[in-house]
Backbone atoms as SQL, in Angstrom:
CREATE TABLE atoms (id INTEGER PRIMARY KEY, chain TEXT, resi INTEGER, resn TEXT, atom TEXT, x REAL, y REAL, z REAL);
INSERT INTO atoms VALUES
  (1, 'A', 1, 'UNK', 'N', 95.888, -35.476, 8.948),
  (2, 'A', 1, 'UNK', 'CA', 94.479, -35.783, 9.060),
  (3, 'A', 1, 'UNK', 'C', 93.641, -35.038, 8.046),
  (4, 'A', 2, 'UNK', 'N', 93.853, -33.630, 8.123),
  (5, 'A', 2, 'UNK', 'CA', 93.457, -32.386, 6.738),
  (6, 'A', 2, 'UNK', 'C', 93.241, -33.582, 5.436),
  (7, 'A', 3, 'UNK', 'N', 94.265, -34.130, 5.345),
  (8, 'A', 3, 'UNK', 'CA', 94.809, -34.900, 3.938),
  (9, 'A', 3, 'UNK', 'C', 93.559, -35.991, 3.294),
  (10, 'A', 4, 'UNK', 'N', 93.149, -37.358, 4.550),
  (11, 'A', 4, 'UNK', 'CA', 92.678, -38.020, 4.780),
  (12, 'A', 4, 'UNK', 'C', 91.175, -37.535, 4.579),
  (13, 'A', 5, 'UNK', 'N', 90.427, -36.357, 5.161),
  (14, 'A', 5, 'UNK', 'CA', 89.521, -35.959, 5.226),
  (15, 'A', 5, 'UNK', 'C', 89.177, -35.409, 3.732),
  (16, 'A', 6, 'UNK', 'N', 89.932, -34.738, 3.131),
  (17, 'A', 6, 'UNK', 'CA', 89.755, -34.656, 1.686),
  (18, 'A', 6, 'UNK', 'C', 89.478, -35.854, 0.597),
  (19, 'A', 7, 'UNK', 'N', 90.361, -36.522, 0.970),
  (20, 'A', 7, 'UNK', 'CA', 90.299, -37.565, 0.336),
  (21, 'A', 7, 'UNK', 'C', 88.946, -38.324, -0.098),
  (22, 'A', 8, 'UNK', 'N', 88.260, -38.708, 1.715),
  (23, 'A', 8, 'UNK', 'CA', 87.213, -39.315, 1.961),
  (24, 'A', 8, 'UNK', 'C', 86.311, -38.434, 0.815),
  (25, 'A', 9, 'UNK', 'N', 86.242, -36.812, 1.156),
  (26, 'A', 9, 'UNK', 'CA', 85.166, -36.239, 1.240),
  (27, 'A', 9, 'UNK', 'C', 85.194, -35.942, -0.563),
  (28, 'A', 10, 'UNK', 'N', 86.162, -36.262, -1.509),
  (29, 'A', 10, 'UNK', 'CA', 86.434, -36.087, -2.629),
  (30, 'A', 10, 'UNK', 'C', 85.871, -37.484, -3.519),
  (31, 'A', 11, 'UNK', 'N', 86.059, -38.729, -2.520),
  (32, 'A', 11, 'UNK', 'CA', 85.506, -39.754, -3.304),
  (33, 'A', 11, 'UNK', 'C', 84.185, -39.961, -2.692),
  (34, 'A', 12, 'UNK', 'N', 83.690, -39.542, -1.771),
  (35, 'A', 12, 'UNK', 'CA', 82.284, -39.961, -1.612),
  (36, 'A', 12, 'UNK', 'C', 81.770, -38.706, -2.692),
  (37, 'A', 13, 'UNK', 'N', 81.771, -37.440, -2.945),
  (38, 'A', 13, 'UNK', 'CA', 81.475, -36.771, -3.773),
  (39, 'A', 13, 'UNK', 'C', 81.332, -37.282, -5.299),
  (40, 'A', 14, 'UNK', 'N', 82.145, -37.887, -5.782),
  (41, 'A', 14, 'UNK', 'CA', 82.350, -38.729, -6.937),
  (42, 'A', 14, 'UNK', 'C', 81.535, -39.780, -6.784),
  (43, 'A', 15, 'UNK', 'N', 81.646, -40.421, -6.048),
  (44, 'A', 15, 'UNK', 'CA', 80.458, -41.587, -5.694),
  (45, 'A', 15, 'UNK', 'C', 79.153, -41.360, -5.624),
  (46, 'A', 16, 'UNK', 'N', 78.701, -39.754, -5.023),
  (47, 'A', 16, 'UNK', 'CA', 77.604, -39.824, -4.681),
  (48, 'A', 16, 'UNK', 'C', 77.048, -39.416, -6.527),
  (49, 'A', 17, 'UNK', 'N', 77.801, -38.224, -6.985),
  (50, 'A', 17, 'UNK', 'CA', 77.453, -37.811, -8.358),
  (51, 'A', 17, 'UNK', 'C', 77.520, -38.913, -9.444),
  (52, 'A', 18, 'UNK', 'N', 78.419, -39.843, -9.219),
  (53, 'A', 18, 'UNK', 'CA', 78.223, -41.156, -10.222),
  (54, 'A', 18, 'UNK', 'C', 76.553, -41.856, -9.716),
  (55, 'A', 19, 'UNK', 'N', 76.668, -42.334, -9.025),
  (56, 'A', 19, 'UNK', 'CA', 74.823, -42.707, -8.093),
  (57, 'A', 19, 'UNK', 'C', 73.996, -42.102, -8.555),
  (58, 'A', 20, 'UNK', 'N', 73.732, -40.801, -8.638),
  (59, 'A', 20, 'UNK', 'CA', 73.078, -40.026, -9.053),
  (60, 'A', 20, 'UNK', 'C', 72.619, -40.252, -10.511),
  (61, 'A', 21, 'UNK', 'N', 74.111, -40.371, -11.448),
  (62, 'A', 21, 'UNK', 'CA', 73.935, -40.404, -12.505),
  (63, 'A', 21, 'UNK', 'C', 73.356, -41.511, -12.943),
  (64, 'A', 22, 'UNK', 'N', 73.380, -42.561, -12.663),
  (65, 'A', 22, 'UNK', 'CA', 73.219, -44.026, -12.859),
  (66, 'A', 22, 'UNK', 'C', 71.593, -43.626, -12.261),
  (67, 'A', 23, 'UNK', 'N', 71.147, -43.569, -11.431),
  (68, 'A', 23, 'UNK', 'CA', 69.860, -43.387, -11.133),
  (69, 'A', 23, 'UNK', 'C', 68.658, -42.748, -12.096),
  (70, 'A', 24, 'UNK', 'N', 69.734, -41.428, -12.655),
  (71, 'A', 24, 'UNK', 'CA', 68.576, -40.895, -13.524),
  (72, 'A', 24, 'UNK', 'C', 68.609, -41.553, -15.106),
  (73, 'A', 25, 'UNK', 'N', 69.983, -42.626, -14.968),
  (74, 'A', 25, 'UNK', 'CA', 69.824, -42.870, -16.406),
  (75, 'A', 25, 'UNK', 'C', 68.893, -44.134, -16.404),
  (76, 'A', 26, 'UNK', 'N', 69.050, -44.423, -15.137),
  (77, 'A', 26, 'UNK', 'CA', 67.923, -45.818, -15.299),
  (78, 'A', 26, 'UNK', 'C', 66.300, -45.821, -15.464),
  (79, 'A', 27, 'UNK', 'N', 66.158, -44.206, -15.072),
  (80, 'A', 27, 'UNK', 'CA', 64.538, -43.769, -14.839),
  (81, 'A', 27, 'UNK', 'C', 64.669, -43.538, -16.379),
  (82, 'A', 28, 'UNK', 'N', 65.564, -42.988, -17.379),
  (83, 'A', 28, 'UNK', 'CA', 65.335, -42.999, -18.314),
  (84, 'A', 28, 'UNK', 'C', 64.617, -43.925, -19.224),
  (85, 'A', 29, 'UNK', 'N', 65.637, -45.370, -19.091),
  (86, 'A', 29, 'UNK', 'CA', 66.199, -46.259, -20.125),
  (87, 'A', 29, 'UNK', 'C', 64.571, -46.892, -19.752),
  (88, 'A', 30, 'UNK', 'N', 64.414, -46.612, -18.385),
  (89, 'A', 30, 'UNK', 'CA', 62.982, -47.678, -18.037),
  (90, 'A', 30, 'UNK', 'C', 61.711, -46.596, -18.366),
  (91, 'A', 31, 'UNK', 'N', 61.995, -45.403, -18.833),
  (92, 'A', 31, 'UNK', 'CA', 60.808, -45.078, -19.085),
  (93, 'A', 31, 'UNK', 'C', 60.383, -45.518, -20.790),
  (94, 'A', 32, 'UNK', 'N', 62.044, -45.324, -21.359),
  (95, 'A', 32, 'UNK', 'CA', 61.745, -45.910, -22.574),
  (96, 'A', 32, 'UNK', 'C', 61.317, -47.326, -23.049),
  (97, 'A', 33, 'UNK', 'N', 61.698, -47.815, -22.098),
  (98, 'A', 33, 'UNK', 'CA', 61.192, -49.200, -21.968),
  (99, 'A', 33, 'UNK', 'C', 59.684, -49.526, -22.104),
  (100, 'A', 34, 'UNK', 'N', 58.971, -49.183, -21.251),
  (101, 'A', 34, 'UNK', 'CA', 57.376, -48.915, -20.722),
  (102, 'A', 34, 'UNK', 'C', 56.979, -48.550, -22.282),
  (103, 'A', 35, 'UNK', 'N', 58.041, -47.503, -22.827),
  (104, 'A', 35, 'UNK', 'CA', 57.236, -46.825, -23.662),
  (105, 'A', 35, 'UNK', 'C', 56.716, -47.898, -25.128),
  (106, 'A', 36, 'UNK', 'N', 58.486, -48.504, -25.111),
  (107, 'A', 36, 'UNK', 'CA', 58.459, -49.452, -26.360),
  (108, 'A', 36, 'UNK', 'C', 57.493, -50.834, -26.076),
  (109, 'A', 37, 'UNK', 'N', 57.303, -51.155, -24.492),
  (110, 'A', 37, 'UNK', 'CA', 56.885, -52.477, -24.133),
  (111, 'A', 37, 'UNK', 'C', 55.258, -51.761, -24.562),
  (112, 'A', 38, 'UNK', 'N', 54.806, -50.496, -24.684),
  (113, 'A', 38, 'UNK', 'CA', 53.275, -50.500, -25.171),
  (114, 'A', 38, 'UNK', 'C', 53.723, -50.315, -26.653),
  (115, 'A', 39, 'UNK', 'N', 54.171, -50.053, -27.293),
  (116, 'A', 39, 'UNK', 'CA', 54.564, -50.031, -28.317),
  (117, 'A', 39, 'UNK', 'C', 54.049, -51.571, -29.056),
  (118, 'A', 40, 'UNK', 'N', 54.878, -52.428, -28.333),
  (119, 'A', 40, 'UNK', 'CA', 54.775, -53.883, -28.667),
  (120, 'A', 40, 'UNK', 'C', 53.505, -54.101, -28.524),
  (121, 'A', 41, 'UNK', 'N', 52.997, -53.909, -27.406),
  (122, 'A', 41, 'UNK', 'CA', 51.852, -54.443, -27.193),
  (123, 'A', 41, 'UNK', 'C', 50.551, -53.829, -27.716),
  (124, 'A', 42, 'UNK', 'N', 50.637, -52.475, -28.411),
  (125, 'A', 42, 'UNK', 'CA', 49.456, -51.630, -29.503),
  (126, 'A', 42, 'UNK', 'C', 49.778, -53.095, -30.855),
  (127, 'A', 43, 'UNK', 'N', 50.933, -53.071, -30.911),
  (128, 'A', 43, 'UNK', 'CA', 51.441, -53.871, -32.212),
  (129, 'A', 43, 'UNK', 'C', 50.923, -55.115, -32.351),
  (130, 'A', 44, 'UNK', 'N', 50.592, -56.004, -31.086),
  (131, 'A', 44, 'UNK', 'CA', 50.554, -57.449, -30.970),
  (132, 'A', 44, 'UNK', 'C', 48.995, -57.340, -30.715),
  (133, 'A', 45, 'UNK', 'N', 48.269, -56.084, -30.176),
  (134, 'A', 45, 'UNK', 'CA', 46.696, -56.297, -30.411),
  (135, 'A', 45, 'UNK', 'C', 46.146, -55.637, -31.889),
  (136, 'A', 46, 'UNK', 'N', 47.193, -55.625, -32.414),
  (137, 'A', 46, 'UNK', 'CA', 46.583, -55.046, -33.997),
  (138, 'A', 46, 'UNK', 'C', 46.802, -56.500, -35.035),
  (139, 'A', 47, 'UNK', 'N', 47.821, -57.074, -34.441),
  (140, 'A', 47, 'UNK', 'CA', 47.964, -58.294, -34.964),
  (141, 'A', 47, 'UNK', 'C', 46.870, -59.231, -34.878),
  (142, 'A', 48, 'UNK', 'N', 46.743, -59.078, -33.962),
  (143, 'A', 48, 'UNK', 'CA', 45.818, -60.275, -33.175),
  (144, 'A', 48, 'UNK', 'C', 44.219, -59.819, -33.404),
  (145, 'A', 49, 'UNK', 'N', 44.070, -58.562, -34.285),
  (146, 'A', 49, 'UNK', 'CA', 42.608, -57.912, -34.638),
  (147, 'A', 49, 'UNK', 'C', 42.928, -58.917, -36.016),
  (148, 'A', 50, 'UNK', 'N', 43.931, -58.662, -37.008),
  (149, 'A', 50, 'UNK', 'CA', 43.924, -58.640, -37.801),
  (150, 'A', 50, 'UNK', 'C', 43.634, -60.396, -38.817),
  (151, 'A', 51, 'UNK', 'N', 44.605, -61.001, -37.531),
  (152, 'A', 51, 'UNK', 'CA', 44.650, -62.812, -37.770),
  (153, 'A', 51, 'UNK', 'C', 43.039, -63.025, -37.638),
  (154, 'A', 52, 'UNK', 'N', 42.197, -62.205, -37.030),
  (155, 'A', 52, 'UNK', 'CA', 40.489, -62.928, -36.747),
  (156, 'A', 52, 'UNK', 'C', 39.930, -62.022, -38.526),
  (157, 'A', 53, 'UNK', 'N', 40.495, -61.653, -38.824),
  (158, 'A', 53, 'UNK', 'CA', 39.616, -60.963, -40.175),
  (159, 'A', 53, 'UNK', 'C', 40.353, -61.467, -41.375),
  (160, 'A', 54, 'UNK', 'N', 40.247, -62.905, -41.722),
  (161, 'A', 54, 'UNK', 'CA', 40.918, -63.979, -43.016),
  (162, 'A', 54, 'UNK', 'C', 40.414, -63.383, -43.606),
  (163, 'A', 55, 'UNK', 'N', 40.665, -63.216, -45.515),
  (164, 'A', 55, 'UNK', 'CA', 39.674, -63.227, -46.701),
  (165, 'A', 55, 'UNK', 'C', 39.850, -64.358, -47.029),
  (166, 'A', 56, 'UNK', 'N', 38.574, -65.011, -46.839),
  (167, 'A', 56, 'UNK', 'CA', 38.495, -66.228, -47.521),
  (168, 'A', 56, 'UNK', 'C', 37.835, -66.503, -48.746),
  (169, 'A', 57, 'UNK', 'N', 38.494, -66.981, -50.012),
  (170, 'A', 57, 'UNK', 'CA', 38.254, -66.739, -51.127),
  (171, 'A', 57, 'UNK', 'C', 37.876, -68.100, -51.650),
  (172, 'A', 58, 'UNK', 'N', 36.579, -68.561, -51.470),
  (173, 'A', 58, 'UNK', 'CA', 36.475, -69.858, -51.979),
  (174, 'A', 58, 'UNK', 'C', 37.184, -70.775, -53.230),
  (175, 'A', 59, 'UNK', 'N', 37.999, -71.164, -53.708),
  (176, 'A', 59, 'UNK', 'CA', 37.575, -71.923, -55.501),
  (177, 'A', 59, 'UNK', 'C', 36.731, -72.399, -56.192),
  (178, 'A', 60, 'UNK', 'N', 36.535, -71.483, -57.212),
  (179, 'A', 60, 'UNK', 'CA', 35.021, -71.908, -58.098),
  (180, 'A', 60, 'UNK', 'C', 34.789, -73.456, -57.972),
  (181, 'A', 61, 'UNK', 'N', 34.036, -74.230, -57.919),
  (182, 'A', 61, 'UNK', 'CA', 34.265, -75.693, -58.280),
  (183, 'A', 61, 'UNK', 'C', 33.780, -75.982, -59.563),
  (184, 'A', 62, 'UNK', 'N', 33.161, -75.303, -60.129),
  (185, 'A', 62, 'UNK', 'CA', 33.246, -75.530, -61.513),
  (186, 'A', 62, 'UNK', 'C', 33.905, -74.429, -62.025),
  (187, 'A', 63, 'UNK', 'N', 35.163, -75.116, -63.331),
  (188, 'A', 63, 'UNK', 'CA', 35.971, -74.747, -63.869),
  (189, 'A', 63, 'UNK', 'C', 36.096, -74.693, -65.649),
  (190, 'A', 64, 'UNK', 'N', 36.346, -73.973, -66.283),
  (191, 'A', 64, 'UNK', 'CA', 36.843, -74.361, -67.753),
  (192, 'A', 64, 'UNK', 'C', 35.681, -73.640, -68.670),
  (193, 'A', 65, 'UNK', 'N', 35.748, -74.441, -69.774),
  (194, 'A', 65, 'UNK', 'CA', 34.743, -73.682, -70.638),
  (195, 'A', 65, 'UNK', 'C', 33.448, -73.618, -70.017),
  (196, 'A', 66, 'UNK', 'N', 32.394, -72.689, -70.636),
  (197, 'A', 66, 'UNK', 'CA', 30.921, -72.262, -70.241),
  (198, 'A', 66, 'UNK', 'C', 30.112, -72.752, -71.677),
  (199, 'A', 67, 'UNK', 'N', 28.752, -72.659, -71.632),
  (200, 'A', 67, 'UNK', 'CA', 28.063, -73.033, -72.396),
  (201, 'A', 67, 'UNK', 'C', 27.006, -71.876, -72.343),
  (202, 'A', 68, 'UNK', 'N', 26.281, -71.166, -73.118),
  (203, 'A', 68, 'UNK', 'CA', 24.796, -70.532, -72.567),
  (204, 'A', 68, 'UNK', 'C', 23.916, -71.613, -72.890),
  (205, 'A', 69, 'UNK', 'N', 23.191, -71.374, -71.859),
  (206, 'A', 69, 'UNK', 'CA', 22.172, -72.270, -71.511),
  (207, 'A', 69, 'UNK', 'C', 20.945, -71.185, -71.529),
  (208, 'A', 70, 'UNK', 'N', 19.514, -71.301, -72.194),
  (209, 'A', 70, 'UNK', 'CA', 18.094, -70.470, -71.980),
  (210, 'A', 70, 'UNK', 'C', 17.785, -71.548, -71.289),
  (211, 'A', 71, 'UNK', 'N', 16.630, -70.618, -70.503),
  (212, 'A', 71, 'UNK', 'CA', 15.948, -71.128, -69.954),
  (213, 'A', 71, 'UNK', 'C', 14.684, -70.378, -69.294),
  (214, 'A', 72, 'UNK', 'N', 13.766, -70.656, -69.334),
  (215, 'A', 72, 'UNK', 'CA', 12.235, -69.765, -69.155),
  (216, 'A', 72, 'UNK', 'C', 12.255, -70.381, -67.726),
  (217, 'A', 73, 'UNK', 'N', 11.936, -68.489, -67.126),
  (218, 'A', 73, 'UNK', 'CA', 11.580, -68.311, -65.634),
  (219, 'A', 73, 'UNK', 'C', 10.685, -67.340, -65.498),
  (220, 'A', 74, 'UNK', 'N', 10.013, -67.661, -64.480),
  (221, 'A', 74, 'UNK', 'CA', 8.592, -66.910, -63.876),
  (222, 'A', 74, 'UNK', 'C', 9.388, -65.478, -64.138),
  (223, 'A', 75, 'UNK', 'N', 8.445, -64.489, -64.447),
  (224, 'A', 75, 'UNK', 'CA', 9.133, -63.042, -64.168),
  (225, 'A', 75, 'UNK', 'C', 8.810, -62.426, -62.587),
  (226, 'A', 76, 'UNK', 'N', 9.001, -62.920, -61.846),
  (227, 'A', 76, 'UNK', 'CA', 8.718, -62.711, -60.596),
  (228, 'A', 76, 'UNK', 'C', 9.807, -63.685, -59.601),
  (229, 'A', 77, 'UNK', 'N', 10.132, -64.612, -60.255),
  (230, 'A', 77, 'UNK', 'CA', 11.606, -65.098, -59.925),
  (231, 'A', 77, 'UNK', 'C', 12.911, -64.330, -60.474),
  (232, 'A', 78, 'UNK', 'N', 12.551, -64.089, -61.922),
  (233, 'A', 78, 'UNK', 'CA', 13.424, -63.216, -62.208),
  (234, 'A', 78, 'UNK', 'C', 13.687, -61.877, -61.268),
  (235, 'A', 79, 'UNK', 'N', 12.841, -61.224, -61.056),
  (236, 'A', 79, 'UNK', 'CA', 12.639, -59.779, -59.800),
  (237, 'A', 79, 'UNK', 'C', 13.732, -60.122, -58.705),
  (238, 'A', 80, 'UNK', 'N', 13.284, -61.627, -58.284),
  (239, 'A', 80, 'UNK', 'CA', 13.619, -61.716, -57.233),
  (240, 'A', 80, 'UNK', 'C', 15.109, -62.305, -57.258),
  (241, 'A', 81, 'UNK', 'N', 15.369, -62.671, -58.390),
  (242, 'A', 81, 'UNK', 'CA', 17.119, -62.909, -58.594),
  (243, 'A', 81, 'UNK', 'C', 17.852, -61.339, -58.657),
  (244, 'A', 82, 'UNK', 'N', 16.955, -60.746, -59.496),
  (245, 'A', 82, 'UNK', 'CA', 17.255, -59.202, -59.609),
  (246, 'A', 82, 'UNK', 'C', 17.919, -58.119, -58.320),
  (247, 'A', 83, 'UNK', 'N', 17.034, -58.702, -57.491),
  (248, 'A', 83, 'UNK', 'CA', 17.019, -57.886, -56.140),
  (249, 'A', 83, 'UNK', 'C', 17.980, -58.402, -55.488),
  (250, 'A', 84, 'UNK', 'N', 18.369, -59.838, -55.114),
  (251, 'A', 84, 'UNK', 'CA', 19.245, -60.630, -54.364),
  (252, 'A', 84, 'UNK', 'C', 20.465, -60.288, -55.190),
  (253, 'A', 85, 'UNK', 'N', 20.674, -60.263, -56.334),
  (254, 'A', 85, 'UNK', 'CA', 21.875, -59.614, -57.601),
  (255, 'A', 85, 'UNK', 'C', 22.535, -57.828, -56.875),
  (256, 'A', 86, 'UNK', 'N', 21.124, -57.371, -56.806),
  (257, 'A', 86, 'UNK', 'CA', 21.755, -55.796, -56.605),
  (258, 'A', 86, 'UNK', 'C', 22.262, -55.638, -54.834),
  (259, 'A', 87, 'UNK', 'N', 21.240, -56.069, -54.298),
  (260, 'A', 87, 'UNK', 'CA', 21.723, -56.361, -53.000),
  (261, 'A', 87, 'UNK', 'C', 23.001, -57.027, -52.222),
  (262, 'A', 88, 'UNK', 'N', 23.392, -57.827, -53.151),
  (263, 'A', 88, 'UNK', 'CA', 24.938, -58.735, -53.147),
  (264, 'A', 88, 'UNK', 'C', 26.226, -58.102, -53.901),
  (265, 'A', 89, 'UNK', 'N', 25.338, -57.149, -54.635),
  (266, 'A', 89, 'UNK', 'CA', 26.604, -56.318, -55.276),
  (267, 'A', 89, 'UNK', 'C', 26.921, -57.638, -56.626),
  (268, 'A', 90, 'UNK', 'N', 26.140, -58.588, -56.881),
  (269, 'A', 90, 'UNK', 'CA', 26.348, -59.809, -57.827),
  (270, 'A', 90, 'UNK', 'C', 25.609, -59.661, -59.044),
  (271, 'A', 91, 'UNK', 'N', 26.108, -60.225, -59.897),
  (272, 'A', 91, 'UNK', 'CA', 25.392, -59.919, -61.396),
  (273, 'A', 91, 'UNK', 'C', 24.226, -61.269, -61.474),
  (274, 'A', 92, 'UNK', 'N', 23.132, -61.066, -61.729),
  (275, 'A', 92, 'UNK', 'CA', 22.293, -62.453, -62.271),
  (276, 'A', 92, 'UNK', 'C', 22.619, -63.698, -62.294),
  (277, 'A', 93, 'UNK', 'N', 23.796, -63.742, -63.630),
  (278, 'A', 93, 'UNK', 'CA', 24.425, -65.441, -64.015),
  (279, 'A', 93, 'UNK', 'C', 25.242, -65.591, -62.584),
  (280, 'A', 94, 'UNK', 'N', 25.672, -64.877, -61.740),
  (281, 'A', 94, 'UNK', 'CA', 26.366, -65.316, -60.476),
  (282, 'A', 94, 'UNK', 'C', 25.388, -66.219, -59.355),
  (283, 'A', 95, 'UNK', 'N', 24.409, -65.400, -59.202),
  (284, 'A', 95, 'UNK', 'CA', 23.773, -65.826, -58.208),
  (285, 'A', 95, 'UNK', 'C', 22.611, -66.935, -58.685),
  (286, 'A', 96, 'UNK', 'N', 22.508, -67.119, -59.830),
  (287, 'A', 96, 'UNK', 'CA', 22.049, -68.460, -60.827),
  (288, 'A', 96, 'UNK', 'C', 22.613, -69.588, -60.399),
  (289, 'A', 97, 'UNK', 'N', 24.191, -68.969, -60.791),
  (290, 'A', 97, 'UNK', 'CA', 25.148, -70.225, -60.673),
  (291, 'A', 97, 'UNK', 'C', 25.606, -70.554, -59.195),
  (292, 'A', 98, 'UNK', 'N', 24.894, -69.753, -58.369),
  (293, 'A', 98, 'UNK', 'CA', 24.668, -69.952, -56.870),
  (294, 'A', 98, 'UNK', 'C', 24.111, -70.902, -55.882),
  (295, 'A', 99, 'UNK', 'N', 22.697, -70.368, -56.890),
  (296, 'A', 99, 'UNK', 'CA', 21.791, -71.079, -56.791),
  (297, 'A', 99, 'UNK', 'C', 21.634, -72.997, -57.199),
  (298, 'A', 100, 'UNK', 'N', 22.009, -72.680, -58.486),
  (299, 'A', 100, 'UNK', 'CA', 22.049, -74.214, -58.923),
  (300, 'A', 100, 'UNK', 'C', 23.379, -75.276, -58.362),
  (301, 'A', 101, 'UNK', 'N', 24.533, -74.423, -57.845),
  (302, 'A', 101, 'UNK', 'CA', 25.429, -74.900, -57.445),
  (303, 'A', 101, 'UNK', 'C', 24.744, -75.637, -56.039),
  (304, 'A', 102, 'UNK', 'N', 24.163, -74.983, -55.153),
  (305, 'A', 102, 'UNK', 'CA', 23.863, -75.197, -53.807),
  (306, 'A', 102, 'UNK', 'C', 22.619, -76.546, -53.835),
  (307, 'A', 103, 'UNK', 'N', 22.033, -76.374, -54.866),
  (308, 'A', 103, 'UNK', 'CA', 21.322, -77.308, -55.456),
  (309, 'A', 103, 'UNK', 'C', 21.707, -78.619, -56.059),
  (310, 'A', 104, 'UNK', 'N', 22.699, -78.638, -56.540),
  (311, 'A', 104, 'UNK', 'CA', 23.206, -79.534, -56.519),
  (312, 'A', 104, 'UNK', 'C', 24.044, -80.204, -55.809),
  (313, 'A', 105, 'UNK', 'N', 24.559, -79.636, -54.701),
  (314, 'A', 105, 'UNK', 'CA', 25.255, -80.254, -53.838),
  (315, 'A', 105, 'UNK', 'C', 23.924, -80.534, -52.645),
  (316, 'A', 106, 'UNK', 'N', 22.862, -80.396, -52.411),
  (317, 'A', 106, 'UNK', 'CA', 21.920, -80.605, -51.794),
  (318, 'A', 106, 'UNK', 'C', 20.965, -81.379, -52.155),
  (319, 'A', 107, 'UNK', 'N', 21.298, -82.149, -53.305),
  (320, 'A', 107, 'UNK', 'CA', 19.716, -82.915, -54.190),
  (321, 'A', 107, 'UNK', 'C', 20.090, -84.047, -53.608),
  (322, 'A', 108, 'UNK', 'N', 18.717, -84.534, -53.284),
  (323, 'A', 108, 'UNK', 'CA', 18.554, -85.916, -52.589),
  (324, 'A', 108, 'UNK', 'C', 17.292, -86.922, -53.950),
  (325, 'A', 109, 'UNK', 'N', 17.973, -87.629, -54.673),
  (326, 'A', 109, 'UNK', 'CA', 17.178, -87.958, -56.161),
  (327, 'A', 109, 'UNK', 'C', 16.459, -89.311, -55.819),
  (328, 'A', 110, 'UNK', 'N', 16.854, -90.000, -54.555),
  (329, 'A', 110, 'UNK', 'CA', 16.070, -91.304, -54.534),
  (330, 'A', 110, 'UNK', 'C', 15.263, -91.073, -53.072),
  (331, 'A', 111, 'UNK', 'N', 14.854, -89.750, -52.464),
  (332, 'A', 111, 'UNK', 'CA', 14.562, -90.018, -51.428),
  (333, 'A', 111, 'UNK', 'C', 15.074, -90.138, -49.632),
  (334, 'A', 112, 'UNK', 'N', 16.426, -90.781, -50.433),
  (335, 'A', 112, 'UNK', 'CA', 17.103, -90.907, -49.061),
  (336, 'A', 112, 'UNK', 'C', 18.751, -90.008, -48.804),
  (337, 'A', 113, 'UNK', 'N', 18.628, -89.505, -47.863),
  (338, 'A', 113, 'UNK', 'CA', 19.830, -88.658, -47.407),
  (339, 'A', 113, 'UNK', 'C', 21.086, -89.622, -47.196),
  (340, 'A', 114, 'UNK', 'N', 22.458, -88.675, -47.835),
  (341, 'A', 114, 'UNK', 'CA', 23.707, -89.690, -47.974),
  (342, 'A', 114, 'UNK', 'C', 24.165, -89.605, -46.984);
């Protein structure tokens, strides 16, 4: 009976210390888990900041050679291209060619809207 009683009391010992072990390795593996699943998820809201902030880089629509062109303007329009220039961080002929661009896609020449 001595024999039997060892036995029992030798594999539940082993059993209980294997249990044990398995228990704390799982609090591990799942804490690392938690850790990597915010991991992912710092990652997927930086993504998801980043897809809403495109640079969108228009194409000139006019292309190829240039011409200078004069042309006499109020000096008080000039000021005021001046100011809209420094304020935009834009040089003059930019915001000219801004200007007349938007103008021309906006001219209505007989009156009636297309």
């Amino acid at each position: 009976m001595q024999n039997r009683d060892v036995k029992k009391s030798f594999s539940y010992n082993n059993l209980h210390s294997l249990l044990t072990y398995v228990y704390f390795c799982s609090i591990i593996i799942a804490s690392k888990m938690k850790h990597y699943y915010s991991l992912i998820f710092e990652l997927k809201q930086e993504v998801l900041k980043l897809a809403g902030k495109k640079l969108i880089i228009p194409s000139k629509k006019y292309k190829g050679d240039t011409s200078v062109v004069s042309a006499r303007l109020p000096n008080e329009m000039i000021k005021d291209l001046d100011t809209i220039a420094e304020s935009t961080g834009r040089n003059r002929n930019e915001i000219i060619m801004m200007c007349l661009e938007y103008a021309i896609d906006n001219l209505d020449t007989d009156g009636k809207e297309e």
